[in-house]
C-alpha positions as CSV (number, residue, x, y, z in Angstrom):
1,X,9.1,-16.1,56.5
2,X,10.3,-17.9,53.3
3,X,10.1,-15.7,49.8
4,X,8.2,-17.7,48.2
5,X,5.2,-17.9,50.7
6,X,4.7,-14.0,49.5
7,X,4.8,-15.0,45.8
8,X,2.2,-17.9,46.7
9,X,0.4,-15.9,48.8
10,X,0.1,-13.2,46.3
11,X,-0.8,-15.7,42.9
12,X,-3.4,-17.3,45.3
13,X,-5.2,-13.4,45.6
14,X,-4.8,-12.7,42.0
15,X,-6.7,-16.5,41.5
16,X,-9.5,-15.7,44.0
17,X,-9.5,-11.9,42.4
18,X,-10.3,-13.4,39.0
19,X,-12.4,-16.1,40.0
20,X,-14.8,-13.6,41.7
21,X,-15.1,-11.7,38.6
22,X,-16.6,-14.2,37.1
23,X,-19.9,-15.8,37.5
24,X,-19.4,-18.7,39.7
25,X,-20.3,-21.5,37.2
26,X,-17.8,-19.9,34.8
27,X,-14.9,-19.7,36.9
28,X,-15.8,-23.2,37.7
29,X,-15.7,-24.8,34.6
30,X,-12.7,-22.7,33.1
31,X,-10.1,-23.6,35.7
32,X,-11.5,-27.3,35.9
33,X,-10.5,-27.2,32.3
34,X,-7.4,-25.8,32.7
35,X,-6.6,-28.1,35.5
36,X,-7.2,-31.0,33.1
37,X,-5.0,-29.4,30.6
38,X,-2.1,-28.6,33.0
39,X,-1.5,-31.1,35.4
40,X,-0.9,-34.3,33.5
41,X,2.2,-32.6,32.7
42,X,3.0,-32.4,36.1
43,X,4.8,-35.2,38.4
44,X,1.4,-35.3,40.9
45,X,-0.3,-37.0,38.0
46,X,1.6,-40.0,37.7
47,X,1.0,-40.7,41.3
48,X,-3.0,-40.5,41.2
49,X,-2.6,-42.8,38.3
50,X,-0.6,-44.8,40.4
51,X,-3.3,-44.8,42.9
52,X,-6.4,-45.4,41.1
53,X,-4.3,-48.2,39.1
54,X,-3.6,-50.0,42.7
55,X,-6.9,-49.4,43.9
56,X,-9.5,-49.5,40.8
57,X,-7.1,-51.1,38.1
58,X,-5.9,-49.3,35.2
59,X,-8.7,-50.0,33.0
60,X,-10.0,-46.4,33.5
61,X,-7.5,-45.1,35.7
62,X,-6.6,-41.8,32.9
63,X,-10.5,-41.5,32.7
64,X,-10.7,-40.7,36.1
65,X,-7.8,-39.3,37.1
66,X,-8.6,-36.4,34.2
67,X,-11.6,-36.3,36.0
68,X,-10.0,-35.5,39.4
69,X,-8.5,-32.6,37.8
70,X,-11.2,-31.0,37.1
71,X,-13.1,-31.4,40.2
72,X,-10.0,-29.9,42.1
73,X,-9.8,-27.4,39.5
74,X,-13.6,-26.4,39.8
75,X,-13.2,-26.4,43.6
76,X,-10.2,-24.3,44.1
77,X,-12.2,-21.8,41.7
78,X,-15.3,-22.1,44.1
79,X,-13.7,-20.7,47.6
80,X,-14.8,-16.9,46.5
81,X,-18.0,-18.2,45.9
82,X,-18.9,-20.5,48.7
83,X,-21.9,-18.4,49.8
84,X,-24.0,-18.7,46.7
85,X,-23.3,-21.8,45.8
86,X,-24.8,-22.8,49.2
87,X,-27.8,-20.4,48.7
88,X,-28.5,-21.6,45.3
89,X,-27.0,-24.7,44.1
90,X,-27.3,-27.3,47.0
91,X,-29.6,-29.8,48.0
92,X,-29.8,-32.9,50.8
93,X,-30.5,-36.6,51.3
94,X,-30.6,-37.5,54.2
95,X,-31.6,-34.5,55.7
96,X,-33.6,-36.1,58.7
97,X,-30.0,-37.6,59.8
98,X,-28.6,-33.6,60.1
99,X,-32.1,-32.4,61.7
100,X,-31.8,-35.3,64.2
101,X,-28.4,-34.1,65.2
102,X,-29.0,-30.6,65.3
103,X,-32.4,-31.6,67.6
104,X,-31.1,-33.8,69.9
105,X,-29.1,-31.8,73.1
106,X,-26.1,-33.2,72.6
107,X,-22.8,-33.0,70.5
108,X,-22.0,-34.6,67.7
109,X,-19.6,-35.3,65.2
110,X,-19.5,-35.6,61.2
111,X,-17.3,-37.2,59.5
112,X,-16.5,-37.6,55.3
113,X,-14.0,-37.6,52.2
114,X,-12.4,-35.3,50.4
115,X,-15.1,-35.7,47.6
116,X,-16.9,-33.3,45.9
117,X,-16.4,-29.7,47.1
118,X,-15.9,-30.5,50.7
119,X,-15.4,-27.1,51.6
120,X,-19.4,-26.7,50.7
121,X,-20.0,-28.8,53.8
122,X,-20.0,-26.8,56.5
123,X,-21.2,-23.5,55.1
124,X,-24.6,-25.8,53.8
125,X,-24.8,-27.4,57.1
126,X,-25.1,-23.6,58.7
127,X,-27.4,-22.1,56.1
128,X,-30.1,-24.7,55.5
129,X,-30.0,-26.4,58.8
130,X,-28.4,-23.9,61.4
131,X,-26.1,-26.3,62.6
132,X,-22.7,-24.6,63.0
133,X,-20.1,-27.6,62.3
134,X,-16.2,-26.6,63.1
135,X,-14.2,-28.1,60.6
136,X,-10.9,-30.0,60.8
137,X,-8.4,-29.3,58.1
138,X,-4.8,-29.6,57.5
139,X,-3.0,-26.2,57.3
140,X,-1.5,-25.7,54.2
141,X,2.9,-25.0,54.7
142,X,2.4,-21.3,53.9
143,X,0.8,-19.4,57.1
144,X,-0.4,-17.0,54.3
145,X,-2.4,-19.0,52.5
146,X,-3.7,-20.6,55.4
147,X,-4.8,-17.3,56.8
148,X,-6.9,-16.2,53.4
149,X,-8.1,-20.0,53.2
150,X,-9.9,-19.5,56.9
151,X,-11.7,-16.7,56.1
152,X,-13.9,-18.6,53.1
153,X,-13.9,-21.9,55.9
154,X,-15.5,-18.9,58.7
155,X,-18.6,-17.6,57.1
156,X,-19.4,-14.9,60.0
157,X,-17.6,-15.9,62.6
158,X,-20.4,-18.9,63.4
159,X,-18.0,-21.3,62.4
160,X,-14.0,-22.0,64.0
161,X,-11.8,-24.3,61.7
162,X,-9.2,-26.2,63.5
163,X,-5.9,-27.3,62.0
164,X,-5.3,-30.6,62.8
165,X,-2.5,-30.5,65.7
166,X,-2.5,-30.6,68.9
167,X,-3.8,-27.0,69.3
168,X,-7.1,-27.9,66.9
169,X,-7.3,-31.0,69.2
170,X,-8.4,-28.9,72.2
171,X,-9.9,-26.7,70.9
172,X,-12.2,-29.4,69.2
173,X,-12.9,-31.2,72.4
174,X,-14.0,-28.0,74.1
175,X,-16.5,-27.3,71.6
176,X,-17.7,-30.8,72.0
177,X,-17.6,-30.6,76.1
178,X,-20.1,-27.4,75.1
179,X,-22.8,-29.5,72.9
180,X,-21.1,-28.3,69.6
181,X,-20.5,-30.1,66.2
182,X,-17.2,-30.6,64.3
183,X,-16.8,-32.1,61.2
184,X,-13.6,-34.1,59.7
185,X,-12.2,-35.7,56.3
186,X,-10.7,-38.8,57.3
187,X,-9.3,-40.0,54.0
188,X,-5.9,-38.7,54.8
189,X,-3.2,-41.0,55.7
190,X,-1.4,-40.8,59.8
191,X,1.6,-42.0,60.1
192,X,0.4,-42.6,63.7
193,X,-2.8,-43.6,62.8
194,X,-5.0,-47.3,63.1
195,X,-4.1,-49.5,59.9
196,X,-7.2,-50.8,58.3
197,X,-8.3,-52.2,54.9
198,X,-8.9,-49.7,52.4
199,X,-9.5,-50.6,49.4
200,X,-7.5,-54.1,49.6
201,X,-4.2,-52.4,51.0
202,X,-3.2,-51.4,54.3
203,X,-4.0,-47.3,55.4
204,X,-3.0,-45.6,58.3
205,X,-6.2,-43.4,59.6
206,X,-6.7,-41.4,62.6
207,X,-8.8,-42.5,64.9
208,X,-9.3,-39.6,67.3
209,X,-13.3,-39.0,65.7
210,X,-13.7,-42.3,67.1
211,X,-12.8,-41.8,70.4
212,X,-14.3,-38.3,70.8
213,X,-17.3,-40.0,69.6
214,X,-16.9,-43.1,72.2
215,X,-16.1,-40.9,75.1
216,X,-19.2,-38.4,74.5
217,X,-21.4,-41.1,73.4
218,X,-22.6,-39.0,70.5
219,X,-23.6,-39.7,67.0
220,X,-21.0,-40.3,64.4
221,X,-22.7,-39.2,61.3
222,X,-21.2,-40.1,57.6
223,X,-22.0,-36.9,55.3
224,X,-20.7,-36.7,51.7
225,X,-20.8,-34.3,48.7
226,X,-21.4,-35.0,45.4
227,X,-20.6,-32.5,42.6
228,X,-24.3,-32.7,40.1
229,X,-23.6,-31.0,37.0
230,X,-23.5,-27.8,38.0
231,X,-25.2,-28.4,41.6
232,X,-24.2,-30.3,45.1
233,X,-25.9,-33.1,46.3
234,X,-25.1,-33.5,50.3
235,X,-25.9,-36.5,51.2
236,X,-26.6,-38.2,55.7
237,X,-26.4,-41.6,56.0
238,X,-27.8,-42.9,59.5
239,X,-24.7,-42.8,62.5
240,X,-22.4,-45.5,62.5
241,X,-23.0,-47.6,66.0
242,X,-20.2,-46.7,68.5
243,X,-21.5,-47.7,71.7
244,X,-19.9,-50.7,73.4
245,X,-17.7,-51.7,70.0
246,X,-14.1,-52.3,69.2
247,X,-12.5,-49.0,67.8
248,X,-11.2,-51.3,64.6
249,X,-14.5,-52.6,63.7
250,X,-15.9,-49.0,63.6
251,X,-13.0,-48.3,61.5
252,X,-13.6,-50.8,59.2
253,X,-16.8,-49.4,58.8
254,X,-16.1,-46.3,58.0
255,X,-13.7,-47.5,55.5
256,X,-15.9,-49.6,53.7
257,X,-18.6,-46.6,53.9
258,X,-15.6,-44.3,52.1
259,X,-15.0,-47.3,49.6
260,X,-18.2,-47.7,48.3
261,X,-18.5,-43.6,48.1
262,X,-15.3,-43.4,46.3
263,X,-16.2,-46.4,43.5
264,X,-19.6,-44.7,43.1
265,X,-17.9,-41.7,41.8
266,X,-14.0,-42.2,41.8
267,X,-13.3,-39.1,39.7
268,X,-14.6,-36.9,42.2
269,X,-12.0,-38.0,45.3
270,X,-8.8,-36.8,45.6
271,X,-6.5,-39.6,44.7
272,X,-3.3,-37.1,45.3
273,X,-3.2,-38.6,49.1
274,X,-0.3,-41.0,50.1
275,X,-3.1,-42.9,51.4
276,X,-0.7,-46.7,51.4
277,X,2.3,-48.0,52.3
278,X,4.9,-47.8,49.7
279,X,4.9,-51.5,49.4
280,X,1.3,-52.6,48.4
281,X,2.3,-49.9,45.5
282,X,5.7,-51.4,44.6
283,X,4.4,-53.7,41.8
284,X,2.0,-50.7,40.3
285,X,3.5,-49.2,37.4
């Protein structure tokens, strides 16, 4: 194991240490702040400038980009306390959409962005609705941090993450064959993926939560959150039709679905993604 995984491992402790000393809206605020101070100085920030330029224009792009920062900063400070967050600072739209799934006998799949504090998702979903959603996520590099990362994504054992490889890929289907829920992000770019329009360029997405969702004919429900001050708002939209429709047009519909999510409250997504080919970026500066 490489050196430096121990040193990461071991600032990441000291991080979550802190953070849970502090009251959660505190730590929350403070390292947003401090993310907004810090990474503009860093190489990552001329490449979410160089994505919000290509896909909102540059009119605002520093505007939200700073804003970015501190919603990654706020959520990374969060993880220690997922659990009263969800007790006390959440609330739902939509909420017939998640009752409807949770009622209905059958599996069923969620799908969203990384907007918000995504990791509130499925840790609401159990506590206000009793619907255990497995989560898909990709593993950080260090096995380390992956390993403390899980247990804040496994509140009490109700709830299996799965990396996304070929290992998370059965394990998600058997939890589907068993009338379960999983839950993914879909904003990330696969190299081996669908292209689609997103946001007038060409992206590369998986389209596995399609298929799962075509060959156990169950729902495909779009769920977002939206950081509120100092609350969440999770918000259901109705499923997206599957049955008997071209695997592209259900893309495109989830696309457009992230699209008008992201423009509603751009500072809130991650725009750190390689999310487009390197040549509908070329001409952005």
């Amino acid at each position: 194991m490489k050196i430096r995984y121990y040193f990461e491992h071991w600032g990441l402790c000291v991080f979550h240490g802190l953070c849970r000393c502090l009251p959660r809206h505190t730590a929350s605020s403070l390292f947003g702040k401090i993310a907004q101070i810090i990474a503009p100085r860093m190489g990552m920030n001329r490449k979410a400038l160089r994505h919000v330029t290509a896909a909102l224009g540059a009119e605002n792009a520093e505007k939200i980009t700073q804003g970015m920062w501190d919603n990654l900063g706020r959520t990374m400070a969060e993880f220690p306390h997922l659990k009263t967050i969800v007790e006390k600072d959440v609330t739902f739209k939509g909420g017939e959409h998640i009752e409807r799934l949770r009622d209905d006998g059958q599996c069923g799949i969620l799908f969203g962005a990384h907007l918000g504090n995504w990791e509130v998702i499925p840790h609401a979903l159990l506590h206000h609705f009793n619907l255990p959603t497995h989560p898909v996520y990709r593993p950080p590099n260090n096995p380390m941090v992956d390993k403390r990362l899980h247990k804040y994504r496994a509140p009490d054992g109700q709830i299996t993450p799965y990396p996304k490889s070929r290992a998370g890929m059965v394990g998600m289907v058997k939890s589907l064959k068993k009338g379960e829920h999983v839950g993914l992000l879909i904003d990330q770019k696969y190299n081996e993926g669908v292209e689609a329009p997103f946001f007038g360029m060409t992206a590369r997405t998986a389209v596995a939560f399609i298929e799962m969702a075509q060959k156990f004919d169950c729902p495909l429900v779009p769920l977002r959150c939206i950081r509120d001050g100092k609350k969440f708002i999770l918000e259901a939209c109705a499923p997206i039709p599957t049955k008997d429709r071209a695997m592209i047009d259900i893309l495109h519909d989830a696309h457009a679905l992230l699209e008008d999510w992201i423009r509603e409250y751009p500072e809130q997504w991650l725009w750190l993604h390689r999310r487009w080919r390197e040549e509908d970026l070329k001409d952005v500066s």
